[in-house]
C-alpha positions, 0 to 999 in steps of 0.5 A: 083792712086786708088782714080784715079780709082774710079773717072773714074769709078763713072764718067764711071756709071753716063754717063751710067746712064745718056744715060739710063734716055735719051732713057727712055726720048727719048721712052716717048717722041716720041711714039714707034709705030709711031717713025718708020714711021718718018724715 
């Protein structure tokens, strides 16, 4: 049960972490000061 438990909470941090590193991709991507104008 526990181990259970810590699984889905390291699986938990790393989609955490991995939608951090794709907005930190997606701002180095498309400029912040011209991303508004395309929408």
């Amino acid at each position: 049960m526990y181990a259970f438990v810590d699984a889905a909470g390291a699986a938990h941090n790393f989609l955490l972490f991995l939608l951090h590193y794709a907005s930190i991709l997606l701002q180095s991507h498309f400029h912040t000061d011209a991303y508004p104008a395309k929408l």
